[in-house]
C-alpha positions as CSV (number, residue, x, y, z in Angstrom):
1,X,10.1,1.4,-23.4
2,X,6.7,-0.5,-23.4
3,X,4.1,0.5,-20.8
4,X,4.1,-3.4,-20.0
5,X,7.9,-3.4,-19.0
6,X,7.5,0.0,-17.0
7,X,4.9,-2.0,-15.1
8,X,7.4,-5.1,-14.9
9,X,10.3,-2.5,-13.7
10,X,7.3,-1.0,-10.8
11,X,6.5,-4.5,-9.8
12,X,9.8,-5.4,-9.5
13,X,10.7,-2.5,-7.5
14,X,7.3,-3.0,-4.9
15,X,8.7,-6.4,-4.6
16,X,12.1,-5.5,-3.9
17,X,10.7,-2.8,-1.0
18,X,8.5,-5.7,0.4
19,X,11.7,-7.9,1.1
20,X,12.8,-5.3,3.5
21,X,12.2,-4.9,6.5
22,X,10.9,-2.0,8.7
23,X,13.5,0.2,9.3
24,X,15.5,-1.4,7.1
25,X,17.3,0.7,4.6
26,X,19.0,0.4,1.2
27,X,21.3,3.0,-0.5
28,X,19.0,5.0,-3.3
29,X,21.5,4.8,-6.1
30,X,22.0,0.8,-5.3
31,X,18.0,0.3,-5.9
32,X,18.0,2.3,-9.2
33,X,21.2,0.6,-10.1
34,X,19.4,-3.0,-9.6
35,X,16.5,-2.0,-11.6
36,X,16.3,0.3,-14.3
37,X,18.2,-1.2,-16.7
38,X,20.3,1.5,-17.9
39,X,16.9,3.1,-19.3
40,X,16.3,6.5,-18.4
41,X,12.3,6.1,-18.7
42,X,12.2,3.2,-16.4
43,X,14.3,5.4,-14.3
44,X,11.7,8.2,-14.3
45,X,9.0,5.8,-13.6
46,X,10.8,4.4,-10.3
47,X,11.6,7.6,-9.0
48,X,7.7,8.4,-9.3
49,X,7.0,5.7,-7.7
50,X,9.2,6.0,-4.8
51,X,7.9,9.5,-4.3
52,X,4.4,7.9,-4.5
53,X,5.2,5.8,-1.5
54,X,6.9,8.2,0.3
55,X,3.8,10.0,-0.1
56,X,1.7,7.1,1.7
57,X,4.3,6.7,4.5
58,X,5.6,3.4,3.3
59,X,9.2,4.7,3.4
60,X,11.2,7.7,3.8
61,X,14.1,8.9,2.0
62,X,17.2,9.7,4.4
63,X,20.8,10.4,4.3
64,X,23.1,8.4,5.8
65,X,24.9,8.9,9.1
66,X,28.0,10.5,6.7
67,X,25.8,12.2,4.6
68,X,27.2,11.1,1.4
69,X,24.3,8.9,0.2
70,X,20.7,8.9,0.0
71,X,18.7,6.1,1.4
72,X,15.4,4.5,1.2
73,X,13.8,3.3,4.8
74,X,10.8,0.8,4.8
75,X,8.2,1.6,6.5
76,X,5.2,-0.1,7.9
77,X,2.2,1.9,6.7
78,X,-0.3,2.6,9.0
79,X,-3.2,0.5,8.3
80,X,-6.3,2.5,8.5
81,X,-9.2,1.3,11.1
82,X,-12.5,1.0,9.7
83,X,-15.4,2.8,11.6
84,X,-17.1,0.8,13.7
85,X,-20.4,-1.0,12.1
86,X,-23.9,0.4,12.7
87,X,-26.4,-1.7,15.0
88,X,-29.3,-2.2,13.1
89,X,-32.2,-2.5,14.8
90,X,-34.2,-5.5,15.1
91,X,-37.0,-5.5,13.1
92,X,-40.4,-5.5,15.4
93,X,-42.0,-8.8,16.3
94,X,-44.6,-9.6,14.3
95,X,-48.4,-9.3,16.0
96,X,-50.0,-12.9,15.9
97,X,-53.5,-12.8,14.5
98,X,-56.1,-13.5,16.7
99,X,-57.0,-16.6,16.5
100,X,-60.8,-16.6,14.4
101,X,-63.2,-19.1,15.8
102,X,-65.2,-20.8,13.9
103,X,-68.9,-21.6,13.4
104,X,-70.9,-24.4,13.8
């Protein structure tokens, strides 16, 4: 497998999680099914990247009310607030000359 089509199997599964929504959930073995094309690599590569996520709090792996099957939940990540900007201060107003008088 090509590093180009494990990127094409990663963007296809990011896409696939964005069509959820949050809260939504969709049966583990169903999403590798959909995408890894039978390749045991690409599978590899999902499940890394599925852990990654989990890792930022986009989703979260659960079982479901029977127990029988994993699940994948969207998530909303949290977005991060940026710290506040810093006043600057205003530069000093500039002293006027004094005005020089001439000579006659």
């Amino acid at each position: 497998m090509t590093p180009a089509e494990l990127k094409r199997g990663i963007e296809a599964l990011s896409i696939k999680l964005r069509q959820l929504e949050h809260g939504e959930r969709i049966a583990y073995w169903h999403l590798m099914d959909l995408l890894d094309q039978g390749s045991p690599e690409l599978s590899r590569a999902l499940d890394g990247e599925l852990h990654r996520l989990e890792a930022t709090g986009e989703l979260v792996f659960v079982e479901d009310e029977e127990g029988a099957e994993s699940m994948v939940e969207r998530r909303v990540a949290a977005k991060k607030k940026k710290p506040a900007a810093k006043k600057q201060a205003k530069p000093a107003p500039k002293k006027k000359k004094a005005a020089v008088k001439k000579k006659r």
